[in-house]
PAZAGU-559316 format. One record per residue (C-alpha): residue in one letter; residue number from 1; x, z, y. Coordinates in Angstrom, 2 decimals. Layout:
PAZAGU-559316
> a, NUM, X, Z, Y;
...
END
This chain:
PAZAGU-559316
> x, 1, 164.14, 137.24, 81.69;
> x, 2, 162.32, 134.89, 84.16;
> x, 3, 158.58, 134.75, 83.82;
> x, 4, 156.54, 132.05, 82.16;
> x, 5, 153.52, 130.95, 83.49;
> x, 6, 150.28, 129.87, 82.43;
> x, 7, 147.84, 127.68, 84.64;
> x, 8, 144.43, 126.41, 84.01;
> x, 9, 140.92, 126.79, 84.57;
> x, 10, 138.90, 129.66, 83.99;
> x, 11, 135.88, 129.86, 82.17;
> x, 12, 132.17, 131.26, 81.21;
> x, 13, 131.48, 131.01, 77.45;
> x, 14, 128.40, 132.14, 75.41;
> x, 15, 129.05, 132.99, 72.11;
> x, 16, 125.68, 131.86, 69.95;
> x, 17, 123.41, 133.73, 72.09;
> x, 18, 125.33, 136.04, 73.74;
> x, 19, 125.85, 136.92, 77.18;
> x, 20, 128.30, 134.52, 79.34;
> x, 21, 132.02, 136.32, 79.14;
> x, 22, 135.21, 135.47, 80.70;
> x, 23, 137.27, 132.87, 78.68;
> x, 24, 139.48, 129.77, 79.56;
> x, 25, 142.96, 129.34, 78.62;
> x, 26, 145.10, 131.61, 80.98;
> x, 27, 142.35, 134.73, 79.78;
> x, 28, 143.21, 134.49, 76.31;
> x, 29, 146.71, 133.50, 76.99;
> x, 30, 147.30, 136.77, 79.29;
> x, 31, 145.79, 138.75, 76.28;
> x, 32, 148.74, 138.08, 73.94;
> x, 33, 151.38, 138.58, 76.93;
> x, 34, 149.93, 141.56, 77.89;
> x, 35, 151.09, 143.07, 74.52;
> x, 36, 153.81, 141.00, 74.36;
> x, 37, 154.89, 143.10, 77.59;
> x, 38, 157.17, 139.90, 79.13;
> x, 39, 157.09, 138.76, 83.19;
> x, 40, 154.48, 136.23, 82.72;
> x, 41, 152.35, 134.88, 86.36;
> x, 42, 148.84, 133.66, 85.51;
> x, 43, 148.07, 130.68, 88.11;
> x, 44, 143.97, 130.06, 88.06;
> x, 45, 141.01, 128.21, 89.31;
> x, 46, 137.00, 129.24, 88.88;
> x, 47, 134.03, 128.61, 91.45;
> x, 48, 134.10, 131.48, 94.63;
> x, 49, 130.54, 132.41, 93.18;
> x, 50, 132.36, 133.01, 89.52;
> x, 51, 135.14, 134.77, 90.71;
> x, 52, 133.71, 138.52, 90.85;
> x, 53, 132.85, 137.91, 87.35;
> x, 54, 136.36, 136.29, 85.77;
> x, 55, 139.07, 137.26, 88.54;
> x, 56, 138.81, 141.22, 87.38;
> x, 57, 139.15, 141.34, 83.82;
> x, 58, 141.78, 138.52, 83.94;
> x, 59, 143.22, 141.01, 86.76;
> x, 60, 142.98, 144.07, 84.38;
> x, 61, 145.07, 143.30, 81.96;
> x, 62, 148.04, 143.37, 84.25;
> x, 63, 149.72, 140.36, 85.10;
> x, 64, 150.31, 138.85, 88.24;
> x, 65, 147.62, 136.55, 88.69;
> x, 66, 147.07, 133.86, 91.72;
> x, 67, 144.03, 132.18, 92.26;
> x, 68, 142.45, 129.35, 94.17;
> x, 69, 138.95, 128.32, 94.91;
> x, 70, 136.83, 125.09, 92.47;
> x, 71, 133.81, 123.88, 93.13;
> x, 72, 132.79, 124.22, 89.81;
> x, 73, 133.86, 126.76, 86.75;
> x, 74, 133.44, 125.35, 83.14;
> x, 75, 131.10, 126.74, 80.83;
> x, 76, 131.38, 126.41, 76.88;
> x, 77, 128.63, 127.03, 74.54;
> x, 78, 130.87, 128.24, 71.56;
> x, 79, 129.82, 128.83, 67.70;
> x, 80, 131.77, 129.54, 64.72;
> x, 81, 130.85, 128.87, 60.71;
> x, 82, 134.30, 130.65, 59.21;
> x, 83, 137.03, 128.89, 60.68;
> x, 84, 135.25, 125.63, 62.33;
> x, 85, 133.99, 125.71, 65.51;
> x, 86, 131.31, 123.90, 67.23;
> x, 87, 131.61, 123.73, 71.28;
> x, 88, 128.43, 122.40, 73.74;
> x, 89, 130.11, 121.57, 77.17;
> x, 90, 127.65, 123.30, 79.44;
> x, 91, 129.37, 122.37, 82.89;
> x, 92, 133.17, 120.84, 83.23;
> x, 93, 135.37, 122.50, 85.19;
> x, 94, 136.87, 120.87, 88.79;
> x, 95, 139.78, 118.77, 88.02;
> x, 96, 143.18, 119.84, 89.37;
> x, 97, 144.31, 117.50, 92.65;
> x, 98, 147.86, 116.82, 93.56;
> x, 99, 147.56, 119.39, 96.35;
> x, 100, 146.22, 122.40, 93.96;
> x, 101, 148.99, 121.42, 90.99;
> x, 102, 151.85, 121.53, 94.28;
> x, 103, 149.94, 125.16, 95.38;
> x, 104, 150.71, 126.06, 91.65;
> x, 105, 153.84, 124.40, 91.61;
> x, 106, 155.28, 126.50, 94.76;
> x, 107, 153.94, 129.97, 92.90;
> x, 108, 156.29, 128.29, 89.51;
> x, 109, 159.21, 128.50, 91.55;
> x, 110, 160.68, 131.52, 89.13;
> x, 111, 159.55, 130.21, 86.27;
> x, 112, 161.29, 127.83, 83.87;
> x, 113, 158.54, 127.24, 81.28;
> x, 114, 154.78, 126.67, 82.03;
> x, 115, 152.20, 126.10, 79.73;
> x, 116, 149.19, 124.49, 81.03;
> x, 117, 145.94, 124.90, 79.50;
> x, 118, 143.55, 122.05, 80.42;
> x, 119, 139.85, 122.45, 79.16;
> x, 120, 138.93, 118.43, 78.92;
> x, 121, 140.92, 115.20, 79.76;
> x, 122, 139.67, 115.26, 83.55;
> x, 123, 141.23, 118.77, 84.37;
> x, 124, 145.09, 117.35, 84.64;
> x, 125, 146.09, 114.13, 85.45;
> x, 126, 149.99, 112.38, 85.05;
> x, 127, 150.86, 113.42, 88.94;
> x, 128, 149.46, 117.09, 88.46;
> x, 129, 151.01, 117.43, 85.49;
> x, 130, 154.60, 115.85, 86.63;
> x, 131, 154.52, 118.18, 90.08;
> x, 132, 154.15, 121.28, 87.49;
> x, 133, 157.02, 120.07, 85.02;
> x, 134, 159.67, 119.25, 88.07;
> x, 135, 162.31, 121.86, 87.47;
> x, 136, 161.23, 123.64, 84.51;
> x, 137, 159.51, 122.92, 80.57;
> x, 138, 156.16, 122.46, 80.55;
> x, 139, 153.89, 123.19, 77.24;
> x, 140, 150.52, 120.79, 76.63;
> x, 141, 147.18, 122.05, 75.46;
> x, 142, 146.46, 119.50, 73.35;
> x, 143, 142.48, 119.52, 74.61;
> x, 144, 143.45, 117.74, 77.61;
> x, 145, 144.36, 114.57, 76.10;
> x, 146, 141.17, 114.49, 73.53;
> x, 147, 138.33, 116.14, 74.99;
> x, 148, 136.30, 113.88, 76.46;
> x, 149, 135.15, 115.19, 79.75;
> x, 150, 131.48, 115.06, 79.25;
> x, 151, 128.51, 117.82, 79.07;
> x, 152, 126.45, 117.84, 75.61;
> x, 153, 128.21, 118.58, 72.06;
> x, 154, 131.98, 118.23, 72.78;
> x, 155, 133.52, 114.55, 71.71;
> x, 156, 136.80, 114.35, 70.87;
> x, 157, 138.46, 110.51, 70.87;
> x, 158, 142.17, 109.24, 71.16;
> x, 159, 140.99, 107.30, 74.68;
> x, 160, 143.85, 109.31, 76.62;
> x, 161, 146.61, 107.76, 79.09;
> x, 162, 149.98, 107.84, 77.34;
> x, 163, 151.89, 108.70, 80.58;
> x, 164, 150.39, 112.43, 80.52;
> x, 165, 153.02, 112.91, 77.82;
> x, 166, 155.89, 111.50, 79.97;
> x, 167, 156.13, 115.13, 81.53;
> x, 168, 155.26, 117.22, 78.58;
> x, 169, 158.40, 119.05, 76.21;
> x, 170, 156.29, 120.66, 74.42;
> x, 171, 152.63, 119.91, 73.13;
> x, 172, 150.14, 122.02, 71.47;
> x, 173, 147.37, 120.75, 69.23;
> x, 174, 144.88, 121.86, 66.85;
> x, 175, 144.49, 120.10, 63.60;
> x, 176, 141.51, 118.47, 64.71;
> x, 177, 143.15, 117.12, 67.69;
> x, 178, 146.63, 116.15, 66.51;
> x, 179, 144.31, 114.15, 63.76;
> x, 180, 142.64, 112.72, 66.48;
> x, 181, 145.51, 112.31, 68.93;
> x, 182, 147.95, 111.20, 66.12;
> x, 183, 146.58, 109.77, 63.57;
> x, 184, 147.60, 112.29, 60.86;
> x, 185, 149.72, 115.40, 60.83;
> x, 186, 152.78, 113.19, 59.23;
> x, 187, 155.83, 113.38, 60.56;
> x, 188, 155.94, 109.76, 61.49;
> x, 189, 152.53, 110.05, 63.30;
> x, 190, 153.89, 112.75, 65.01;
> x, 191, 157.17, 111.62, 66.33;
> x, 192, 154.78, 108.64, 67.52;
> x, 193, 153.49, 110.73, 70.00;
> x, 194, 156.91, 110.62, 71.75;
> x, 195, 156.93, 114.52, 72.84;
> x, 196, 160.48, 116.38, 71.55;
> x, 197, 158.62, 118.79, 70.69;
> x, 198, 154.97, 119.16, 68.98;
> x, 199, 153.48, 122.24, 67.39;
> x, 200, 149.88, 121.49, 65.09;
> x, 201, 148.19, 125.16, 64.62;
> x, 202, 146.37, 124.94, 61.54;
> x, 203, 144.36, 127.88, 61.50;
> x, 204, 144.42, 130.34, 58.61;
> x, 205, 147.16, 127.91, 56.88;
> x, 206, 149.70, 128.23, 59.53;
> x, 207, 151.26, 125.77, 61.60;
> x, 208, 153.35, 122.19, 61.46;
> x, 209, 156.49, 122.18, 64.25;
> x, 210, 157.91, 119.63, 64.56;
> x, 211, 161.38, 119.38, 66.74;
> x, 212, 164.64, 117.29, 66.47;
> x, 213, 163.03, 114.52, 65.12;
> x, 214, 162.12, 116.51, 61.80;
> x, 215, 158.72, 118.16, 61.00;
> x, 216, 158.68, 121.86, 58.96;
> x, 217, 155.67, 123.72, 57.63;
> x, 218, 155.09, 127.44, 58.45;
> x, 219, 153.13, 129.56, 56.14;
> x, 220, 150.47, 132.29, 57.61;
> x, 221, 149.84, 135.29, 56.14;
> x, 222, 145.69, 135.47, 55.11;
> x, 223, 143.72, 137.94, 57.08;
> x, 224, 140.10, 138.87, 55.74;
> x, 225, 137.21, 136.89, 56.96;
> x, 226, 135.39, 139.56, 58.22;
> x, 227, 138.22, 140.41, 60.63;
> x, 228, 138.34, 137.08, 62.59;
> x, 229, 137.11, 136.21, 65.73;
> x, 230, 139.24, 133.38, 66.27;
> x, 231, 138.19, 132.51, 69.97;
> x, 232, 141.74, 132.25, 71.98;
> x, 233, 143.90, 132.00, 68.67;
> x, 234, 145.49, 128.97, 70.08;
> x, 235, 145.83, 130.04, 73.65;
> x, 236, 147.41, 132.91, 72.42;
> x, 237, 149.72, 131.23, 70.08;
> x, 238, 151.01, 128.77, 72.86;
> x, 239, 151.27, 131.77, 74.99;
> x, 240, 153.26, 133.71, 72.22;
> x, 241, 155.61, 130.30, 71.39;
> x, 242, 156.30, 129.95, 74.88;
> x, 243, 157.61, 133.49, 75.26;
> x, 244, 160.00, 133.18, 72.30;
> x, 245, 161.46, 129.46, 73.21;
> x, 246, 161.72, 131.24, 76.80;
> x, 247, 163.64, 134.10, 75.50;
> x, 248, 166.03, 131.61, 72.96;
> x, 249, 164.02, 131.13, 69.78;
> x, 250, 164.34, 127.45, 68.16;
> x, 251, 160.83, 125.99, 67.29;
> x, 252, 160.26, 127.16, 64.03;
> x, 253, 160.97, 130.64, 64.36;
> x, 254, 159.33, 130.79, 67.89;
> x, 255, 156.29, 129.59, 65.59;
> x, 256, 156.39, 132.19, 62.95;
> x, 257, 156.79, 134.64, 65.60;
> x, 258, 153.93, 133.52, 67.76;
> x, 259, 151.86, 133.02, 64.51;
> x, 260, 152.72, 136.79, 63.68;
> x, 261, 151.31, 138.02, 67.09;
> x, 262, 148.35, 136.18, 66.23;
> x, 263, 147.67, 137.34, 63.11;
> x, 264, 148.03, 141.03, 65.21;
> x, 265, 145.35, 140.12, 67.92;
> x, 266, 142.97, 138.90, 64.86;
> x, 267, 143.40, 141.29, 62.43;
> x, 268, 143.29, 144.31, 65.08;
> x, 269, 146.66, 145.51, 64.54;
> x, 270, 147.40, 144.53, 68.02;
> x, 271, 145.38, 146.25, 70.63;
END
């Protein structure tokens, strides 16, 4: 099996009051593949003075990992009240330039599915996000089409350019963001977004795929609330659907699958 690849920015996050610890997509992502045990590269970006403090436990868990000098690293303020989450944009990450998505893109040159994982709407424009998608799938965080790219309280709005979407096969969005993005989580509003495929995480309650022009439900299994730290559910999940569409899943059972591992990382039956 060739590997897939995750790219994005690295991050610092402080959790309430907590010290700042690593965190970004590609960390959380390379959490799930790590026990997933598939080829996966990790392709990353953080500041030269942030990179003795997120380059070695990204490096730790054992996946090939390639990285490249920002300017600047993000850093998320992040609190939780049960499931919803309230962010404070700290510092915005550098965005990705043609020449750093075509550094990436040469490092993607065994891989056949990529899943980028923007942090705001600046990190990835159309022409990054086309050089990464030539020759293989590429998967769509969802935050980089609705996250305005702006320090204070994060802002979410539906302001995004509708040719980021001409590269994307498959997109990943939260409830809050496909609402956003969307419109709604109906199948119509969906299909409007004119990506084959689309895959709404809905927390606790599952997840909404829809592929082939049809939308289907899947059903989560309940874990208890004092179990949960959700932070990276949904990097982990887009990680986890990648790796089954990779290895020949369709879409809804690559979902139930990736929701499964998921449910494992949160409830601590996956270490």
């Amino acid at each position: 099996m060739r590997p897939v690849a995750v790219v994005g920015n690295l991050t610092l996050d402080r959790r309430g009051a907590g010290p700042l610890r690593p965190g970004g997509g590609p960390f959380h992502a390379a959490r799930a593949l790590r026990l997933l045990e598939r080829p996966a590269i990790l392709v990353v970006r953080c500041s030269e003075g942030d990179r003795p403090a997120l380059l070695p436990p990204l490096v730790s868990l054992g996946l090939p990992v390639h990285w490249r000098p920002a300017a600047r690293t993000a850093i998320f303020g992040i609190d939780y009240a049960g499931e919803e989450r309230r962010l404070e944009v700290e510092s915005l990450g550098s965005p990705w330039s043609l020449e750093d998505a075509a550094w990436a893109s040469r490092l993607l040159s065994g891989s056949d599915w990529v899943h980028v994982a923007p942090l705001s709407r600046s990190d990835f424009g159309p022409a990054a996000l086309a050089a990464l998608a030539r020759g293989r799938r590429l998967s769509l965080d969802g935050q980089g089409l609705v996250r305005v790219p702006r320090e204070g309280p994060l802002e979410l709005d539906a302001d995004f350019d509708r040719s980021l979407l001409e590269s994307v096969s498959i997109l990943k969005l939260s409830e809050e963001e496909a609402l956003v993005a969307a419109g709604g989580l109906e199948e119509r509003a969906l299909l409007a977004l004119g990506v084959p495929e689309v895959v709404v995480t809905l927390g606790s309650r599952g997840a909404i795929v829809l592929a082939d022009g049809l939308a289907e439900r899947i059903p989560a299994r309940a874990l208890p609330a004092t179990s949960i730290d959700p932070t990276g559910a949904g990097d982990a999940f887009a990680a986890s659907y990648l790796v089954a569409r990779a290895g020949g899943s369709g879409p809804p059972g690559a979902a139930r699958w990736a929701s499964g591992v998921v449910q494992g990382l949160l409830g601590g039956r996956l270490r």
